[in-house]
N, C-alpha and C positions, 0 to 999 in steps of 0.2 A: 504493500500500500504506500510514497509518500513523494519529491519535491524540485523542480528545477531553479525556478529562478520564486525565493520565498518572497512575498512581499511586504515581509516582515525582516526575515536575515537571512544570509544563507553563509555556510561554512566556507571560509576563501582556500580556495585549494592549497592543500600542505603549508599554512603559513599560520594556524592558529588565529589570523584575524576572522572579522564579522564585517558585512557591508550591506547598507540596503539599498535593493533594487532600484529604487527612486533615485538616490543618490547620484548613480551613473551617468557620463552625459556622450552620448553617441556622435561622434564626428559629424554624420547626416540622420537626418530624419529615417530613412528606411533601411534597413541592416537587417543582412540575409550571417546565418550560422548555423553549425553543424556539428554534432555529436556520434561517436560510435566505439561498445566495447564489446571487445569477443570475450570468452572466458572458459575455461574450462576446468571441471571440478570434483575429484573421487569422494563418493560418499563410500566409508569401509562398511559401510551397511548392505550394501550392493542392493537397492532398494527395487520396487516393482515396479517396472516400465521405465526405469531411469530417470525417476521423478523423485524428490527431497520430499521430505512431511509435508503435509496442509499449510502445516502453519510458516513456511516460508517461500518466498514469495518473490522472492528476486534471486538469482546465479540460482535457481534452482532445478537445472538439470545434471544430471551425473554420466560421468564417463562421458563425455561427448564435446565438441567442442561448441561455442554456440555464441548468438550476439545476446549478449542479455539487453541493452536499449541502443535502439539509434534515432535518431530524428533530424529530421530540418524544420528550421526555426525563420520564421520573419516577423524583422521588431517593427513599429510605427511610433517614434519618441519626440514628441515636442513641449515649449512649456507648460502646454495646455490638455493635451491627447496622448494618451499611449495606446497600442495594442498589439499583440502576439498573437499568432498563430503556429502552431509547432505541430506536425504529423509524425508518427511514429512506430517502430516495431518491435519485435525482440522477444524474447522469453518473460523478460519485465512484463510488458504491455500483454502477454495470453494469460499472465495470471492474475493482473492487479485487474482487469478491464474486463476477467470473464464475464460478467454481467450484462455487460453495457452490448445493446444489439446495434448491429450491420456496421456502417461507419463511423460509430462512435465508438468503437474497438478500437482505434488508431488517431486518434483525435488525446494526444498527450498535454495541449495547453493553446484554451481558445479564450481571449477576451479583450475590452475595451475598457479605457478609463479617462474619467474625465477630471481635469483639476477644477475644485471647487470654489477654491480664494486665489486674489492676487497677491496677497501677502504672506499668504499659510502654505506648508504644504500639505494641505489638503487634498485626498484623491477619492475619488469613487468609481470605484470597479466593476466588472458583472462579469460573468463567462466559468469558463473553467478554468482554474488556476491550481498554483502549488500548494498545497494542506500547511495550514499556519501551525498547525502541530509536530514539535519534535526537531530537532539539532541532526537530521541526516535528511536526507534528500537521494531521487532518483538516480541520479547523474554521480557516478561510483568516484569521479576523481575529485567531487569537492566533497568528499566524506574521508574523516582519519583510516577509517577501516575498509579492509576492501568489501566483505559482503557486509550485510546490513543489519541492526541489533532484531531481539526477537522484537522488542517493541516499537523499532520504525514500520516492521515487514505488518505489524497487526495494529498499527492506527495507519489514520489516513493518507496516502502520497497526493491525493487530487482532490479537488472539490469544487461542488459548482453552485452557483450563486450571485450574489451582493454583498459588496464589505466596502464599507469607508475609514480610510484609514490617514492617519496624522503623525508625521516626523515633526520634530521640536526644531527650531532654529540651527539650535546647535549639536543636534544628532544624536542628544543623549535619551531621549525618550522616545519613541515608537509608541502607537496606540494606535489598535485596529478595533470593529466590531462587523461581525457576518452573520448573513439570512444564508443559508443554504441549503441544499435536497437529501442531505443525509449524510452518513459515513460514509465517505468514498463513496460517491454517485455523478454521474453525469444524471441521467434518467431517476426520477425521484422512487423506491419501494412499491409495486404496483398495490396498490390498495391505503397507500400512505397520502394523506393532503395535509397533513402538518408540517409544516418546517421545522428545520434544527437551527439553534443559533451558536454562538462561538464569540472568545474574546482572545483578545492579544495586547500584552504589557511586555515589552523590552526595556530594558534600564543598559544602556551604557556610558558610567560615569570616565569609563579611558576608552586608549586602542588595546588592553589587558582583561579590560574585565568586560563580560555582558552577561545578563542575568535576562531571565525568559517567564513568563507565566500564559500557558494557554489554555481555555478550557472549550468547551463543547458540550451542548445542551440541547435536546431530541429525541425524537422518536425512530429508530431506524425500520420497525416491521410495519406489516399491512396495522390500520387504527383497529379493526377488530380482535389483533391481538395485540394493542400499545402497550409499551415497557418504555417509560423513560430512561434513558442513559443520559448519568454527568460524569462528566469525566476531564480530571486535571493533569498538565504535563509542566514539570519546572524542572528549568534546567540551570546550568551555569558554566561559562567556558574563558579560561582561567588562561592568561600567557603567563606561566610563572619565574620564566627567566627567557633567554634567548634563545635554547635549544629545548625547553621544555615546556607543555602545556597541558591543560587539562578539562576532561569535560565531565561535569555529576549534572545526571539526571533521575528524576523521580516523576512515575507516572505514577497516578489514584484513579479506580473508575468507580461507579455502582450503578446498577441497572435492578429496574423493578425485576423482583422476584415473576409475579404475575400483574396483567392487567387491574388496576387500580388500588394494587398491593403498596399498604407501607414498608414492608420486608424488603431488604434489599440483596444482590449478589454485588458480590465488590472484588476486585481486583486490585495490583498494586507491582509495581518494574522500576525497582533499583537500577542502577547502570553506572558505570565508571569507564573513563577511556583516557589513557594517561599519551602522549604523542610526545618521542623524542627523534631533533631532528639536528642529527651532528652535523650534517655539511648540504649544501644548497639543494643538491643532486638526490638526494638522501632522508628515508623519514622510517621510523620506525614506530608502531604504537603496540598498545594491549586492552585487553576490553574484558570487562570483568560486570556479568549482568545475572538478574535472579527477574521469575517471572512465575507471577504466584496467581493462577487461575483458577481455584478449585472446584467452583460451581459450572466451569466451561461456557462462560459470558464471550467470549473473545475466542478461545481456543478448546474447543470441546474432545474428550477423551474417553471418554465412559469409562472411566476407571474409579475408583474409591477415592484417591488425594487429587485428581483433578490435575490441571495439568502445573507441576510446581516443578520448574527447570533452571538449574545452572545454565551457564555459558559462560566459557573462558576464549577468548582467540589475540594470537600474535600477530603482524602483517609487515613484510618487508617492501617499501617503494625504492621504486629507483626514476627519476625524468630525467628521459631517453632527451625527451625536448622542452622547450616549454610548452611545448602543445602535445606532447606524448607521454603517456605513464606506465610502465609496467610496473605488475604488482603479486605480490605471491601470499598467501595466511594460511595459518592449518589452525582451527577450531575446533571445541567440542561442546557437548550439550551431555548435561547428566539430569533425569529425573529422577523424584521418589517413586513413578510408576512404570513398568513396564508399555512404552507405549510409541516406541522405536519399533516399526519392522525392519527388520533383519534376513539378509539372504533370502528374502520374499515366503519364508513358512516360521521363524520363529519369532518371539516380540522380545526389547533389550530395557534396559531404563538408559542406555549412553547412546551415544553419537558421534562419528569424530569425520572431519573433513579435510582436503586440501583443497584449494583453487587458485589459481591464476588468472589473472586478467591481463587483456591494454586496451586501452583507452588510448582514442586521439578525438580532438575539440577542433574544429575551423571555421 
């Protein structure tokens, strides 16, 4: 599920800084760009069909070589108008987009925005854009780790809507607010005429710190069986010296038990990703995450403890160019339950992986 260009922040590639989208200023008005990585990935599980668990959602095919996202992009940026249009493919896009019918399967980032003050930056948006939720994003070479934590792949990468949103003068405050059609939706839940809404607060008081809060509020099934879900994500991403940086997040969710139910099911995803980066060419990280699902709100298992998983992973980069990255990580997942297939006939509670990617931008 989650992000290209956030209109809130987005991770600047291998540098540990943050930038907002807005911010940028395009040489011309209309600017065409391009993205594409291949990847390839052994799961020791030797899974069925060469496909990775449910619950992940990006590089997740095995043994096989593959593009996980490619797209072209065209921007329209003036001081008054913006808008993108981005088409797209990949492994990424068959699994985050299975829902969405005919040519809305390939449709990775459609919208218009209009500024609403001369004096403010003030914006308002509409279309489908990048999920204001979460410190990673689609696009693999501006994320520290090469694949993606368990809790980007299970919130949202896209979302579609309305949101107005306000940068501070001096760049240190971000604030958004969104009307949108659901969790990861182009097409709104058939049976669903409720909206979801959503908020965004960034705080950055340097180029060292920024601090994140985003939540999300809705209904995602058909209204005859409604379960509201709230659900918060805070993050924080740390330059702590020159070659070192760091990012803590914490996700909270709860979702009605049943239709009109004050009982709740609640979720919660820890995560840490430490990024040391000895020389230009060069980045090294580690990523250490817990994912505590046990009523299977998000990630359903039919097991007794639901689904409550480690994950540990290491990831070596190297740029080939500045527009080129190769990347290599071996990862693992441990759960309390049996709920790994295995060699396609027996079930594990562990997980372990290698992949490689590269990535080129133009």
């Amino acid at each position: 599920m989650k992000k290209l260009i956030l209109a809130t922040t987005a991770i600047a590639a291998f540098t540990g800084g943050f930038a907002h989208a807005e911010d940028k200023k395009p040489d011309t008005a209309l600017t065409f760009n391009g993205y594409a990585e291949t990847y390839y990935s052994y799961d020791f599980n030797r899974p069925i069909n060469n496909t990775k668990p449910p619950f992940i959602y990006s590089y997740n095919k095995n043994n096989e070589v593959s593009v996980n996202l490619a797209f072209v992009k065209g921007s329209y940026n003036t001081d008054s108008v913006r808008a993108n249009l981005a088409l797209a493919a990949g492994t990424y896009m068959n699994a985050n987009y299975a829902s969405e019918p005919g040519v809305l399967n390939n449709i990775y980032e459609s919208n218009v925005g209009l500024k609403l003050s001369n004096k403010n930056n003030l914006w308002f948006d509409a279309g489908v854009f990048s999920s204001h939720i979460g410190f990673e994003s689609a696009v693999g070479k501006d994320n520290w780790t090469l694949t993606r934590s368990i809790g980007a792949d299970n919130t949202p990468y896209y979302e579609t809507g309305a949101k107005i949103s306000y940068t501070s003068e001096n760049g240190i405050w971000f604030v958004s607010a969104l009307v949108l059609n659901g969790w990861q939706h182009i097409r709104r839940v058939e049976g669903n005429f409720s909206p979801s809404f959503g908020t965004q607060v960034t705080y950055k008081p340097s180029a060292k710190v920024t601090l994140n809060w985003s939540t999300f509020i809705g209904n995602d099934k058909p209204d005859n069986d409604k379960k509201m879900r709230y659900f918060n994500n805070f993050y924080g991403v740390f330059q702590l010296n020159s070659e070192l940086a760091a990012i803590f997040g914490f996700d909270m969710g709860a979702e009605q038990k049943s239709k009109d139910s004050s009982a709740m099911n609640t979720w919660v995803n820890p995560s840490i990703i430490l990024k040391y980066t000895p020389a230009a060419k060069t980045a090294i990280a580690i990523r250490a995450e817990y994912y505590d699902d046990k009523n299977g709100v998000i990630i359903a298992t039919g097991t007794p403890n639901g689904f409550k998983t480690w994950g540990f992973s290491t990831n070596f980069d190297y740029n080939i160019a500045n527009n080129i990255v190769w990347r290599i990580e071996a990862r693992t997942l441990s759960s309390k339950d049996n709920i790994f297939i295995k060699n396609n006939n027996n079930i594990a509670n562990n997980n372990a992986f290698v992949t490689t990617a590269l990535a080129i931008s133009f």
